[in-house]
C-alpha positions as CSV (number, residue, x, y, z in Angstrom):
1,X,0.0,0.0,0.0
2,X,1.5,3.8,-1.2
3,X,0.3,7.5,-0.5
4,X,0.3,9.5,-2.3
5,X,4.0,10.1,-2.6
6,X,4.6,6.9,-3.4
7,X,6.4,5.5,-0.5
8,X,5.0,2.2,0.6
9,X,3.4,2.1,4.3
10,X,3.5,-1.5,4.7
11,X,7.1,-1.7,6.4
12,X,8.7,-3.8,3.4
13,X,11.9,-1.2,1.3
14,X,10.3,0.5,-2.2
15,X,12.9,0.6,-5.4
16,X,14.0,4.2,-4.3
17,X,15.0,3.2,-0.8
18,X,16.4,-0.3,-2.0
19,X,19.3,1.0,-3.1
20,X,20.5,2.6,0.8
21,X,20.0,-0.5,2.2
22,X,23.2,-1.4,4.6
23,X,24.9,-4.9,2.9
24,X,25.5,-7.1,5.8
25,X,28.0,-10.2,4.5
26,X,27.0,-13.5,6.1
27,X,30.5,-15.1,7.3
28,X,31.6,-17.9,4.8
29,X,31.5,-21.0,6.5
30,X,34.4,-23.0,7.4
31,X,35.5,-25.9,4.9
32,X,37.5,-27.5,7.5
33,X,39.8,-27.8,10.6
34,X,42.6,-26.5,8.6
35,X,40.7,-22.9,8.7
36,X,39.5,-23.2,11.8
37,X,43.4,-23.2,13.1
38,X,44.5,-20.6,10.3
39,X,41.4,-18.4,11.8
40,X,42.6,-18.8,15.4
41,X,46.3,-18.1,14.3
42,X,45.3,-14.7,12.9
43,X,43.3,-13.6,16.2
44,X,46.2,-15.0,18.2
45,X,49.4,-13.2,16.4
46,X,46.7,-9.8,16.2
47,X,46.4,-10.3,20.1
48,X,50.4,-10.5,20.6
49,X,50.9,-7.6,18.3
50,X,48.8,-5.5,20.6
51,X,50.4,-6.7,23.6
52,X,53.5,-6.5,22.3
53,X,53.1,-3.3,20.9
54,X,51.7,-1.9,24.8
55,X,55.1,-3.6,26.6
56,X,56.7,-1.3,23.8
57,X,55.3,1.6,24.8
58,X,55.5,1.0,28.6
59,X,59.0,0.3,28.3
60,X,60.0,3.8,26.5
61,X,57.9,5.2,29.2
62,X,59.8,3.3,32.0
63,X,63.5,4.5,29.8
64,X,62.0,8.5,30.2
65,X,61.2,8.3,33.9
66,X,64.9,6.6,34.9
67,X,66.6,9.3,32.5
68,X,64.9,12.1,34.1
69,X,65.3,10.4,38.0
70,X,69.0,9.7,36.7
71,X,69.3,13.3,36.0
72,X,68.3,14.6,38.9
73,X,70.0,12.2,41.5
74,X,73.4,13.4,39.3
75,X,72.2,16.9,40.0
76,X,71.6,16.4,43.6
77,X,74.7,14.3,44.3
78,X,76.9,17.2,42.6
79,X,75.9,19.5,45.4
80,X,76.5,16.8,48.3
81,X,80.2,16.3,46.4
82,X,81.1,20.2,46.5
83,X,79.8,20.2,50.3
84,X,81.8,17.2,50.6
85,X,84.8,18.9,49.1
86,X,84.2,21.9,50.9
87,X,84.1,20.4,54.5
88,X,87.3,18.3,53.8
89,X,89.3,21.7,52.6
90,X,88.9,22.8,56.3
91,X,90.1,19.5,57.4
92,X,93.2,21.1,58.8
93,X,91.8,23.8,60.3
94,X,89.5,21.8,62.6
95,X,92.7,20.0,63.4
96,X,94.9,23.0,64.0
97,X,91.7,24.3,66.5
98,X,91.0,21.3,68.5
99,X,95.1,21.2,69.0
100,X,95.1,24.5,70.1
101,X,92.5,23.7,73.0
102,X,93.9,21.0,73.6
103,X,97.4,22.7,74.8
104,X,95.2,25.5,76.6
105,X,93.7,22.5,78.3
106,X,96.7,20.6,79.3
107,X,98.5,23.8,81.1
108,X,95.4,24.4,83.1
109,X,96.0,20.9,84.2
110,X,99.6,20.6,84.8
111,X,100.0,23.8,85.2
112,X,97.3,25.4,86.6
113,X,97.8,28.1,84.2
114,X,94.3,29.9,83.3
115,X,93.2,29.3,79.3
116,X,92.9,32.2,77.1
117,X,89.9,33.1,75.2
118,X,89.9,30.8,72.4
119,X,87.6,31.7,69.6
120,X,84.7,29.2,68.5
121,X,85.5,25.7,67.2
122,X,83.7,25.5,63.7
123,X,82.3,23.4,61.2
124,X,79.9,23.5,58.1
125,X,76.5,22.8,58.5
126,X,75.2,21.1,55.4
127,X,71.4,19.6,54.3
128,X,73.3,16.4,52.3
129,X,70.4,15.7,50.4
130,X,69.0,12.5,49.5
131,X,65.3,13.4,48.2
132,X,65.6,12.3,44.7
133,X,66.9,8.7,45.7
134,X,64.0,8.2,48.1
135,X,61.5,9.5,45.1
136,X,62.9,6.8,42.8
137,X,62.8,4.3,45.6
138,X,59.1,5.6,47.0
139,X,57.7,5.5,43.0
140,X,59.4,2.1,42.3
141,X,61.5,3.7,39.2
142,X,64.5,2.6,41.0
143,X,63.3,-1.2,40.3
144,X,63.3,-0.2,36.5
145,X,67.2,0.7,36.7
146,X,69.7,-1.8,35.9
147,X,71.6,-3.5,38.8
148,X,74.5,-2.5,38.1
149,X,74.0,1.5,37.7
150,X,71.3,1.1,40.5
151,X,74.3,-0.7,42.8
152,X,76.2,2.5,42.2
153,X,73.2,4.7,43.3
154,X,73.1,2.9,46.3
155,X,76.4,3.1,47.4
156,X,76.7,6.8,46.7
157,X,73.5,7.6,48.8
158,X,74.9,5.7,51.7
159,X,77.3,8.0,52.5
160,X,74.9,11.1,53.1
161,X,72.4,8.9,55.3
162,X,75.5,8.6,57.6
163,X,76.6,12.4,57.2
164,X,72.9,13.8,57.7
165,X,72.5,11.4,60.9
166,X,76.4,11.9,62.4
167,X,75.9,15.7,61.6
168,X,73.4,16.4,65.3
169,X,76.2,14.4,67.2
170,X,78.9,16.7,66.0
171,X,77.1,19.9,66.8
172,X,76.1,18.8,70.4
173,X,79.8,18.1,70.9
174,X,81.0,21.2,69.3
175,X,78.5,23.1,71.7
176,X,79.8,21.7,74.5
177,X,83.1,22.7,73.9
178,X,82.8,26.0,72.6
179,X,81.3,27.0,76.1
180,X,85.3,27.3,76.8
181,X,84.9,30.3,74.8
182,X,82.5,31.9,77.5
183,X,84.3,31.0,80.6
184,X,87.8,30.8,80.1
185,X,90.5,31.3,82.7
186,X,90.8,29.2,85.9
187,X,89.3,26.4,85.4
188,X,87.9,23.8,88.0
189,X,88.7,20.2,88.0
190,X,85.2,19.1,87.2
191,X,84.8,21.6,84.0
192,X,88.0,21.2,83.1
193,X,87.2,17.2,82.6
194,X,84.2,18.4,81.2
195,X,86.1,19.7,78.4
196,X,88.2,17.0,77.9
197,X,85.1,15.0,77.2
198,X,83.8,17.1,74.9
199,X,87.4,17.1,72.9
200,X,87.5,13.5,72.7
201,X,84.0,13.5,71.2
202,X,84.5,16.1,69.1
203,X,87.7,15.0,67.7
204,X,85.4,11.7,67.1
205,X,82.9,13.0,65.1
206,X,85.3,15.2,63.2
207,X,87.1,12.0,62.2
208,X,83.3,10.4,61.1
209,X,81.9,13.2,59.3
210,X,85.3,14.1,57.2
211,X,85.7,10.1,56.7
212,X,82.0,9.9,55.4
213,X,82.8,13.1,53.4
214,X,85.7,11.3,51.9
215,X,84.4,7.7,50.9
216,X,81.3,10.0,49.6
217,X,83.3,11.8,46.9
218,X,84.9,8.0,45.9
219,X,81.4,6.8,45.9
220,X,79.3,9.4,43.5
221,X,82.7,9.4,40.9
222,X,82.1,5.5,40.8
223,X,78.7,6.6,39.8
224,X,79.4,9.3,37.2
225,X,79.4,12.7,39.5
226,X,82.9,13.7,39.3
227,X,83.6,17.7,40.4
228,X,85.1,19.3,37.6
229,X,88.6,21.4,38.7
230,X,86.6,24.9,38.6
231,X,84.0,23.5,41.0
232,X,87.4,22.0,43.4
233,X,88.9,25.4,43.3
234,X,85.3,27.5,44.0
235,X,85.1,25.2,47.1
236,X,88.3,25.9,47.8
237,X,88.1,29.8,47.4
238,X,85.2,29.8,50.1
239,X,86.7,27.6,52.3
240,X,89.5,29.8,52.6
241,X,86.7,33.1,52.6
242,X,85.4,31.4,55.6
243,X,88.3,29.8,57.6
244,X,91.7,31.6,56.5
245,X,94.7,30.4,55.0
246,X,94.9,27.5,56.9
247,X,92.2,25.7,54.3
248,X,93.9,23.5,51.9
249,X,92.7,21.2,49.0
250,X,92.4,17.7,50.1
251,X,94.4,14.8,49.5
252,X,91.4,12.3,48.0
253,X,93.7,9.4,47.3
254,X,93.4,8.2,50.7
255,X,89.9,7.5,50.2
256,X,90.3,5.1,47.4
């Protein structure tokens, strides 16, 4: 049945419409097991292609983050190695110090002599940062590093754990004996062994944190972060800004 434009009302496709029609092909039947297996074959290597093609793309994902973690632990390392180099150019002066109240110490013992004012005992105070080891660690990127570069991390980042937790220990003891800087003269028995004390453990911690410093600088060349001879003789420069002549570049072959 039609009205009167001539389209049918019925439901079943006129000749005008015929041609608009979506073709839907009917799958051609299977002759045999042989297709069967070829047909499973192509939806198999299809399905490895895709999954091989998303371990691709996960991997050069995985290769960005280390390069840019890489990049920044170098970064980060490079300032703990000038600190390092820095602390170790005063080396000498902390020696030349502690010897020096060390004599003023000894006459008020043997010879009851009164010490002289003695100007502070100092050292550098210094963050030694290890943020950008614990990000790759805390975000797993470190897992995706190989063993032996990530060995070399590791040993590098050892060294400023032990510096940023000796560090409190070495100021306490350098407090207590820069008190002799406040009450010098005729010293009593009882602060005078007080001081001693304090010496001893602040000789100690003088011979842990330059130590650390040392096998540090060893450590991060190992793993690529090697000071340039500008950057030794900056360090250098301040040291001797901030302490005098008595700063001197370090001898580093002891820490080998």
């Amino acid at each position: 049945m039609s009205d009167e434009t001539g389209s049918r009302t019925d439901g079943e496709p006129t000749e005008a419409t015929r041609g608009d029609a979506v073709h839907i092909h009917r799958p051609k039947p299977l002759k045999g097991f042989g297709d069967f297996l070829s047909e499973i074959a192509i939806i198999v290597v299809g399905i490895l292609i895709a999954l091989g093609g998303e371990q691709i793309v996960e991997n050069l994902e995985w290769s960005h983050r280390v390069h840019e973690v890489e990049a920044a632990m170098r970064s980060e390392l490079a300032t703990d190695s000038r600190d390092a180099y820095y602390r170790l150019s005063t080396h000498t002066c902390a020696l030349a110090k502690l010897s020096e109240i060390e004599a003023a110490l000894d006459a008020s013992r043997d010879r009851g002599a009164p010490v002289a004012p003695i100007t502070p005992y100092r050292r550098p105070l210094r963050p030694w940062l290890s943020d950008e080891w614990e990000n790759a660690r805390s975000l797993q990127i470190a897992s995706h590093i190989p063993n032996s570069r990530l060995t070399l991390w590791s040993q590098a980042y050892f060294w400023p754990e032990v510096l940023r937790d000796t560090q409190p220990r070495e100021r306490e003891a350098m407090s207590d004996l820069n008190t002799l800087s406040l009450n010098a003269g005729r010293l009593e028995p009882a602060e005078r062994d007080r001081l001693f004390h304090a010496l001893m453990k602040t000789r100690e911690n003088l011979r842990l944190m330059d130590g650390a410093a040392g096998l540090m600088l060893t450590a991060t060349a190992r793993a690529g972060v090697v000071l340039s001879e500008a950057e030794k003789a900056t360090e250098l420069s301040r040291a001797r800004e901030d302490f005098g002549d008595c700063a001197a570049a370090p001898d580093l072959t002891q820490f080998r």
